[in-house]
C-alpha positions in Angstrom: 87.1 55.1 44.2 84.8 53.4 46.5 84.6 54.3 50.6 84.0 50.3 51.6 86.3 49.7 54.7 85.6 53.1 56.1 84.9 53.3 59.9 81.4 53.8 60.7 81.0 55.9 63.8 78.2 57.3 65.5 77.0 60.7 66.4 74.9 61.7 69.3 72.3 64.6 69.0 72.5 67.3 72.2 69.8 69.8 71.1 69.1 71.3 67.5 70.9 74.1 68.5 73.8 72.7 69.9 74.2 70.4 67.0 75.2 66.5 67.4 77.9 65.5 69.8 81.0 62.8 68.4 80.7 59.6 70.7 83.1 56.4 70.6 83.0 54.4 67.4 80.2 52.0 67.3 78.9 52.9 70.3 76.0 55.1 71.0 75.5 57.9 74.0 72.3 56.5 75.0 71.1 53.2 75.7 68.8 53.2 73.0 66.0 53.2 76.4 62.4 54.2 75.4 59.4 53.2 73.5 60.5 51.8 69.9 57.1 52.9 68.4 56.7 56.5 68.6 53.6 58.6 67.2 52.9 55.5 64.9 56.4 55.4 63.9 58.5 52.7 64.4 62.6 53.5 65.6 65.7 51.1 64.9 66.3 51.9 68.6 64.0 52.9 71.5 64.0 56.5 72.3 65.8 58.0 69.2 65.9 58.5 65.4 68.5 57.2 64.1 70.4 58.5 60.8 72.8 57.7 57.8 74.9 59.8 57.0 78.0 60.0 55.2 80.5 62.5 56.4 81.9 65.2 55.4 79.7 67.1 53.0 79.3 70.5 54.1 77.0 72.8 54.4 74.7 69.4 55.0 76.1 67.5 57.2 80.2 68.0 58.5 82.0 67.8 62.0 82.5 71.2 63.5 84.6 71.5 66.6 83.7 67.6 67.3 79.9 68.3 66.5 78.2 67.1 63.4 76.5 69.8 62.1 74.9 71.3 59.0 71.5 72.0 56.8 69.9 68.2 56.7 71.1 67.6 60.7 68.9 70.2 61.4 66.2 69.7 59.1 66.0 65.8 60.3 66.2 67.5 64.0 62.7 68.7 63.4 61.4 65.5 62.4 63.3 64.0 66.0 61.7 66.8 67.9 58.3 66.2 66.4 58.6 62.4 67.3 59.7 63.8 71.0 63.1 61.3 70.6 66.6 62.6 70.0 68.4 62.2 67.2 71.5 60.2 66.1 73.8 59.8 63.2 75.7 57.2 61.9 78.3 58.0 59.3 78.5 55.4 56.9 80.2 54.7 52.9 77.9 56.0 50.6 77.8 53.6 48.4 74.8 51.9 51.0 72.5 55.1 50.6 71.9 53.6 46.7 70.8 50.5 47.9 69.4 51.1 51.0 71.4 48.2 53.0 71.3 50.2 56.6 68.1 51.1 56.1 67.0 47.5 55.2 69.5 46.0 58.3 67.4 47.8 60.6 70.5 50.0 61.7 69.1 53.4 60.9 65.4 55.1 60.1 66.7 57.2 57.7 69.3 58.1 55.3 70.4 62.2 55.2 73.2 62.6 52.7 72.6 65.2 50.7 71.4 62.5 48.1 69.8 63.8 44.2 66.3 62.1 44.2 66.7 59.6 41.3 64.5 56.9 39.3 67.6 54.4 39.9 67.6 54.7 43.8 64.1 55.0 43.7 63.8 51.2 43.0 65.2 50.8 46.3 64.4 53.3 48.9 61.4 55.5 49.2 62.4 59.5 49.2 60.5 62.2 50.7 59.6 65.4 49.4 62.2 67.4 47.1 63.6 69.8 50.2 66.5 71.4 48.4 67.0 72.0 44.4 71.2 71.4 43.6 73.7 72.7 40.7 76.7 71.3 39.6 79.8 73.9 40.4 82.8 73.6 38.6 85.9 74.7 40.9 89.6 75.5 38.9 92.4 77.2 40.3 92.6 81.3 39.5 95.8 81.0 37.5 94.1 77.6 35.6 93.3 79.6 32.6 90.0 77.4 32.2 87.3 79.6 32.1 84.1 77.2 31.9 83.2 73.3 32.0 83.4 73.2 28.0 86.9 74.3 28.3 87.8 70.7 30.5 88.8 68.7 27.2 92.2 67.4 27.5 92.4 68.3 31.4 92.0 66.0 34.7 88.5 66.2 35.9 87.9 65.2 40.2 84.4 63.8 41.4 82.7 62.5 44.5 82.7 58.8 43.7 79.2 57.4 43.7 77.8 60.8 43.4 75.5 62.4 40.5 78.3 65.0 40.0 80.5 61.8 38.8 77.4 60.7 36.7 76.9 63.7 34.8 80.9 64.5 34.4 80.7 61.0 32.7 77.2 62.0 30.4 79.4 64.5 28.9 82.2 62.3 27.7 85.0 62.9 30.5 86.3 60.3 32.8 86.9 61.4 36.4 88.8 61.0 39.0 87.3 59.5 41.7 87.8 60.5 45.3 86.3 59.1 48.5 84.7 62.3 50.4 84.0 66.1 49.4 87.2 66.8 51.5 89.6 64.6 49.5 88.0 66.3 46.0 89.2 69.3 47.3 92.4 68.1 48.4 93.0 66.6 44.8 92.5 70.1 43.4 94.7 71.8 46.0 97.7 69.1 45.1 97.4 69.0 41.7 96.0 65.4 41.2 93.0 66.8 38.9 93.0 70.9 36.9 89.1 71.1 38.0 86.3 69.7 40.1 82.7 69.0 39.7 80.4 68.6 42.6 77.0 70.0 44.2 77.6 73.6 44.1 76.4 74.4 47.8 79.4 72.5 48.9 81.6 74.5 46.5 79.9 77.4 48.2 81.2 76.2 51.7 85.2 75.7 50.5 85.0 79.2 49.5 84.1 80.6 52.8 87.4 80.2 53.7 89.8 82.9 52.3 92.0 80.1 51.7 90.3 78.3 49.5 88.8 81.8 47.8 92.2 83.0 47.1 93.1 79.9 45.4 90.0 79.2 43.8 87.1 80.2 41.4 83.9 78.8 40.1 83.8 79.0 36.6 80.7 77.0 36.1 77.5 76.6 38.0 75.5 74.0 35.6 71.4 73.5 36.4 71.0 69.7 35.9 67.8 69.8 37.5 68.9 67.5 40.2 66.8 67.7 43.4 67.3 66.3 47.0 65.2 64.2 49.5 65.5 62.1 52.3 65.1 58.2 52.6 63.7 55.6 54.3 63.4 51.9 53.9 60.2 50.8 51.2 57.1 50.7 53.0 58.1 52.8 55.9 55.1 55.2 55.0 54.9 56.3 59.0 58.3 57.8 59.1 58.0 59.7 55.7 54.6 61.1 56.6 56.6 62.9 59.9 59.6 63.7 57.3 57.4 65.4 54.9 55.1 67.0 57.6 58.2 67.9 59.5 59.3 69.6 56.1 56.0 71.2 55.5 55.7 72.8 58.5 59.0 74.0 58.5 58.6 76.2 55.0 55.1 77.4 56.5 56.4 78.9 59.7 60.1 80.6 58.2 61.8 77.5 60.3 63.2 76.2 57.0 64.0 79.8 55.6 66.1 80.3 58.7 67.8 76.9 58.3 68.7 77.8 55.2 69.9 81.1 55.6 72.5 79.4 58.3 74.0 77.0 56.0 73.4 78.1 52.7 73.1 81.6 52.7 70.9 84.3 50.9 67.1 82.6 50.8 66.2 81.4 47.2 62.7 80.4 47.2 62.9 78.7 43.6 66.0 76.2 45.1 64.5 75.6 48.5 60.9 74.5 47.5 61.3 72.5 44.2 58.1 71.2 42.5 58.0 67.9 43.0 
């Protein structure tokens, strides 16, 4: 299922603290105003980073309580506040983060989707440094009787379309169902559409903080595919991915990042949130 023909809005950044503030569709909160060069770093617009995104995918990046909030908002926050700009988010079908089209249109800086580093998407955007190592979960209802990923055969299978979850649902001989957004996965499990789900398992992790969703569901599966993520920015744009990976440095030096994680993920793991490159 592809996400072409969604709405692309725009978010507004308050503080890092206060998360990023939902404006009116394809307008932005500021007037873009300010220096377009900042700290050697050239900005889409004057006076503020500006960042892909596609929404929801929680704990990275979701809307809470008409804030966008989550683990790469304020991770790319750092990188804003570094650069002494705000930043803003543009929520956009994911299908562009593969090719890089915003990124090459000039409309953003930088893409933050929660997105695997690959040798694919590599020929077309630059990444930064790996900042977060991810696992596939495998989500079934309680009273499913499947008890592991092996155990799919014969059952209907629910992806993220576009997503390495998809891709590696497909390496092992299944054909998923696709589905637009993390929030319509879990909606085809919770109506029956598809028996189990396969996506990154931090997001997994989020549906089952609510008792809801943890008294209907259960992992039955967390798979290491080795996958880890990064953040892009158009080829060439050496400047910006210098602050990113300084911003990203600093961060794991000084217990920022820890703390970060700790918010949205939960208990620290050292091995997942500093993967070798």
């Amino acid at each position: 299922m592809k996400t072409l023909g969604r709405r692309t809005r725009l978010l507004a950044a308050t503080t890092a603290t206060a998360g990023l503030v939902l404006v009116a569709a394809g307008c932005s909160s500021s007037s873009g105003s300010g220096p377009t060069t900042v700290k050697g770093v050239h900005l889409a617009k004057g006076g503020q980073l500006t960042t892909c995104t596609h929404l929801p995918y929680p704990p990275f990046q979701s809307e809470i309580d008409g804030k966008v909030q989550g683990f790469d908002v304020s991770l790319i926050d750092l990188v804003a506040k570094n650069l002494g700009v705000k930043q803003q988010i543009l929520d956009t079908p994911f299908e562009n983060f593969k090719t890089g089209a915003f990124l090459n249109s000039g409309q953003c800086d930088l893409a933050a989707a929660g997105m695997t580093i690959t040798a694919e998407r590599k020929k077309n955007v630059d990444f930064s440094d790996p900042y977060f190592e991810a696992t596939q979960g495998v989500l079934v209802a309680k009273d499913s009787g499947i008890t592991s990923f092996a155990g799919l055969k014969g059952k209907k299978l629910g992806a993220q379309a576009q997503t390495t979850g998809e891709d590696f649902a497909r390496s092992k001989g299944y054909d998923p169902v696709s589905f637009a957004s993390s929030d319509a996965v879990l909606n085809g499990l919770r109506t029956g559409q598809v028996q189990a789900v396969v996506i990154d398992y931090p997001v997994v992790q989020g549906w089952l903080k609510d008792k809801a969703n943890a008294d209907k569901f259960k992992v039955v599966d967390n798979i290491k595919t080795g996958e880890q993520y990064g953040f892009t920015v158009k080829k060439g744009n050496k400047a910006l991915l210098d602050a990113i990976n300084k911003a990203l440095k600093d961060a794991k030096a000084d217990g920022t990042y820890k703390k970060i994680y700790e918010q949205w993920i939960g208990p620290y793991n050292a091995s997942v949130a500093s993967p070798a490159a």
